[in-house]
C-alpha positions in Angstrom: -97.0 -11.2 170.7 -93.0 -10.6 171.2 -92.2 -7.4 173.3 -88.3 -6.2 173.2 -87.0 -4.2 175.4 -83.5 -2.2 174.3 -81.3 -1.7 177.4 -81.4 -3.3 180.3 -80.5 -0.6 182.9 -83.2 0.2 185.6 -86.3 1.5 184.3 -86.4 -1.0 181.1 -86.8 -4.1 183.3 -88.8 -2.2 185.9 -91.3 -1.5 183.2 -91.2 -5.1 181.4 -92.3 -6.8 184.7 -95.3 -5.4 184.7 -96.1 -5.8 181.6 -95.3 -9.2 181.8 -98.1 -9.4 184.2 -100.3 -8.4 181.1 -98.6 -9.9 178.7 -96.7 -13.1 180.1 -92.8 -12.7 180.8 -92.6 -15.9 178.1 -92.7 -13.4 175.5 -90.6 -10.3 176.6 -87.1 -10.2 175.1 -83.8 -7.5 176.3 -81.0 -7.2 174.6 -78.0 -4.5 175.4 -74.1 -3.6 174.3 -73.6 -5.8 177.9 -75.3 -9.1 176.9 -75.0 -10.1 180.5 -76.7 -7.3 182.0 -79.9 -8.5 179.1 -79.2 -11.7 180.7 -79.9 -10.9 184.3 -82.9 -8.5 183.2 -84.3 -11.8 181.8 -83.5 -13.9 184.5 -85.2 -12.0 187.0 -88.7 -11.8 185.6 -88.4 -15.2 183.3 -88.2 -13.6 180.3 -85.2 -14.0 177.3 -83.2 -12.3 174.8 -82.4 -11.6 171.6 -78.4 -11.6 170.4 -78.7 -8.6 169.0 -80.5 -4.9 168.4 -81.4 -5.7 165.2 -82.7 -9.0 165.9 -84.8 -7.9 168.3 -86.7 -5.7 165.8 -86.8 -8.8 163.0 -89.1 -10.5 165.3 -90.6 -8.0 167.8 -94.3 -6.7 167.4 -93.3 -4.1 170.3 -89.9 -2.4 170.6 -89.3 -1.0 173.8 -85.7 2.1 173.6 -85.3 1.9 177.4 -81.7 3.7 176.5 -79.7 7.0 177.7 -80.5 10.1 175.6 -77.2 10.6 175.1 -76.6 6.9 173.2 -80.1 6.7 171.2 -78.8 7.7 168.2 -76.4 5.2 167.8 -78.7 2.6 168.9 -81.2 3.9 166.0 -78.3 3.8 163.4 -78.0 0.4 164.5 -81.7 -0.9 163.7 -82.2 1.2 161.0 -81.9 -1.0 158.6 -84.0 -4.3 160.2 -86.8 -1.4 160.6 -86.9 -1.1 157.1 -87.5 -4.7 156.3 -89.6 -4.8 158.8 -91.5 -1.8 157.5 -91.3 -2.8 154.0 -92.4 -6.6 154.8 -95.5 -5.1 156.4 -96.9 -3.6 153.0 -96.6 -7.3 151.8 -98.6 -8.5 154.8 -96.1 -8.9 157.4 -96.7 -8.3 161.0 -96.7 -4.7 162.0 -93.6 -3.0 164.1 -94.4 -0.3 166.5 -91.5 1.4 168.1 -92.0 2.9 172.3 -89.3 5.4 173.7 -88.2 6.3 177.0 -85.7 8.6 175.8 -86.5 11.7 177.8 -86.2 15.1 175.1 -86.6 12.9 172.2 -89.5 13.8 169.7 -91.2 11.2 167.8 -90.5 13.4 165.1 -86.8 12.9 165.9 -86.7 9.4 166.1 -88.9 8.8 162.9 -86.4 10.9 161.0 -83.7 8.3 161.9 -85.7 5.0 161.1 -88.4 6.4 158.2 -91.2 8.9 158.2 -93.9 6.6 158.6 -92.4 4.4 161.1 -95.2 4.3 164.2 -93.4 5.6 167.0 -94.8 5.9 170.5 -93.1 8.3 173.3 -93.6 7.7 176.8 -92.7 8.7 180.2 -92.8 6.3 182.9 -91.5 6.6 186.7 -89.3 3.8 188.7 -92.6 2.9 190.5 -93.8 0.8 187.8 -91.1 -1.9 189.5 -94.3 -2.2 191.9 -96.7 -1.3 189.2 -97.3 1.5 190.7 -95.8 3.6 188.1 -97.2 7.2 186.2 -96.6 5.8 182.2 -97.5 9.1 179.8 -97.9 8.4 176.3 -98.0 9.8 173.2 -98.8 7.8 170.2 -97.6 9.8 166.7 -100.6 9.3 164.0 -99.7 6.5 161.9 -100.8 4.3 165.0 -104.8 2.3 165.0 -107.0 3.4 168.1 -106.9 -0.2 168.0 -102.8 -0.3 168.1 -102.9 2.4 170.9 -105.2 0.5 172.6 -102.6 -2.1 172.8 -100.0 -0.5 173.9 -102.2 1.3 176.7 -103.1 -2.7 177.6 -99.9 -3.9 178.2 -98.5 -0.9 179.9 -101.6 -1.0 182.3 -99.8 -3.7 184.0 -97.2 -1.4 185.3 -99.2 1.4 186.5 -102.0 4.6 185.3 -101.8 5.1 182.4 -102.3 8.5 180.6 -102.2 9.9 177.3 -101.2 13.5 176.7 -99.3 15.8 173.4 -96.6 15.4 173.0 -95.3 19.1 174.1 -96.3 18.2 177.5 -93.7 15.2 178.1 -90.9 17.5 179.3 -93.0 18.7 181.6 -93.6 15.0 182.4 -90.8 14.6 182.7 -89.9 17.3 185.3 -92.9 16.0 187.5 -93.7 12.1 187.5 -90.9 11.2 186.0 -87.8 13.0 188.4 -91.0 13.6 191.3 -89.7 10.1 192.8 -86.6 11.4 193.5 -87.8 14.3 194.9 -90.3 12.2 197.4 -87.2 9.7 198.9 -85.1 13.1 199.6 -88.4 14.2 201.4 -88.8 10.6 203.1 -85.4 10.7 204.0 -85.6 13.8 205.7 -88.5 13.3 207.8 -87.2 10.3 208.8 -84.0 12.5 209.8 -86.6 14.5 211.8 -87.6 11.6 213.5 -84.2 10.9 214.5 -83.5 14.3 215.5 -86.7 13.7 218.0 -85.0 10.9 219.4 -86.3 7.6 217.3 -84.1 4.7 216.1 -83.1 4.9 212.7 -85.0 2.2 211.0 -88.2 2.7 213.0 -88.2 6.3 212.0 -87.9 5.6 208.1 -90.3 2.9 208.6 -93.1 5.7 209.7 -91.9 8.3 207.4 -92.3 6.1 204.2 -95.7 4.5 205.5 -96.8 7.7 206.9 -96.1 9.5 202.7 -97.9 6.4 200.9 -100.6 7.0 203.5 -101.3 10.5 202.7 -100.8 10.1 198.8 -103.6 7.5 198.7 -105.8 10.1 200.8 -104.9 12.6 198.3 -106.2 10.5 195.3 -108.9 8.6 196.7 -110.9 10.8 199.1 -112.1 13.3 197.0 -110.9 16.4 198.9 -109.0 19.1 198.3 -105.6 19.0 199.5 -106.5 22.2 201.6 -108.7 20.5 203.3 -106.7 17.3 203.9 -104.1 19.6 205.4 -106.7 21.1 207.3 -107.7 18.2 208.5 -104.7 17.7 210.6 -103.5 21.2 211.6 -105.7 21.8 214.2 -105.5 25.5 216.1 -102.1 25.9 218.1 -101.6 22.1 217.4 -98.4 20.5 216.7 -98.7 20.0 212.7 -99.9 23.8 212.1 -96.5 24.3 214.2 -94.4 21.9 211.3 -96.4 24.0 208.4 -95.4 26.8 209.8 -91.7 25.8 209.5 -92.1 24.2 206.2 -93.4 27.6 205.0 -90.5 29.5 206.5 -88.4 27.1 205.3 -89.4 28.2 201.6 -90.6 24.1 200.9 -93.0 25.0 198.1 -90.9 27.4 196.3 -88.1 24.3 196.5 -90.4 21.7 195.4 -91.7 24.3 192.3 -88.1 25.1 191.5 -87.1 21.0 191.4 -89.8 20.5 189.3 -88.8 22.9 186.9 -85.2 22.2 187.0 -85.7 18.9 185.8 -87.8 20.0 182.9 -85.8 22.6 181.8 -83.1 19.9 182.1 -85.6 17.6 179.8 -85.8 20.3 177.1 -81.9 20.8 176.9 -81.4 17.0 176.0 -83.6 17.7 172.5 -81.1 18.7 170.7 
């Protein structure tokens, strides 16, 4: 099996090492306009590349777009063409081609326009944590793929974090919460740690407890069963200290700023299908 991977920016290479944990870095390939950024994206999982765009999709099984919204287009003018052969090969018994985007307000409908109708396209939506696979990958396969081919691609992107499939009208909304949510969780890091400071401890021992003290509480909110009510609960005790921290949080407005990032960035994700 060869996987390409189109761009070589952050979250492409993020994503291919941990795949390559399913699928051996040996056969992962990147290619990009900068052939020494492909380079160092190979270099630092042991993996190669292709010369070109269009070689990548002669001899890929997998094509990963891990490329700006803004650029896609050209990119897909660019490999039109090998998709075809590719495509047309397959009816003659050639190996099949399935294309995955990352492009965030990119249809599959849109995509398959640009490279041929029945072209097997599948969009997902992963999040920077699948550097530590530890990612959120949301996909959504368009119908020309196999449960058997989906079931592939669910395999090898297992090895970068959960995996979940979902319709495709949801992935803007995706996109809003696991995919921009990271960003949104340092700011909130970075500001407790602040706090910290602010209550008098060093800098790095401060950021140190802030980060643990979130990656903590996230793996109580997925793994223990409760509601988050009651997690909360669980440390604001009456008159206590952390009922006193709510309490600021809440006249701080903090939900109504967390709700309104999360739907910037998905009203953000809608404007870049155009």
């Amino acid at each position: 099996m060869i996987i390409s991977c189109i761009g070589s920016g952050n979250i492409g290479p993020a994503l291919m090492k941990g795949i390559s944990t399913v699928a051996g870095s040996k056969n992962i390939y990147f290619t990009d306009a900068d052939f020494s950024k492909a380079e160092a994206a190979a270099a630092s999982i042991g993996a190669n590349v292709f010369p070109s765009n269009s070689e990548a999709v002669k001899q890929s099984d997998f094509v990963f777009l891990a490329i700006k919204p803004q650029i896609l287009s050209e990119v897909l003018d660019e490999i039109k063409a090998a998709v075809k052969e590719r495509f047309l090969a397959e009816k003659s018994g050639g190996k099949p081609l399935t294309i995955v985007s990352m492009a965030a307000g990119w249809p599959k409908a849109k995509i398959q326009a640009c490279l041929g109708e029945n072209v097997p396209v599948v969009r997902i939506m992963p999040n920077t944590p699948v550097l530590l696979s530890r990612g959120v990958i949301i996909i959504s396969p368009s119908p020309e793929l196999s449960k058997e081919k989906i079931a592939e691609v669910e395999k090898l992107l297992s090895g970068a974090g959960m995996v979940d499939r979902l319709e495709e009208s949801y992935m803007d909304s995706v996109t809003g919460l696991s995919g921009s949510g990271p960003a949104f969780v340092y700011v909130f890091i970075e500001a407790l740690a602040d706090g910290g400071v602010r209550a008098g401890l060093p800098r790095e021992k401060a950021l140190r407890y802030a980060a643990q003290t979130v990656m903590g509480a996230a793996a109580m909110a997925v793994e223990s069963g409760k509601h988050l009510g009651e997690l909360k609960d669980m440390v604001t005790s009456p008159g206590g200290t952390a009922i006193a921290g709510v309490t600021a949080l809440e006249n701080g407005a903090f939900r109504a700023a967390a709700i309104n990032a999360v739907e910037a960035a998905w009203r953000r994700s809608s404007e870049l299908c155009v």
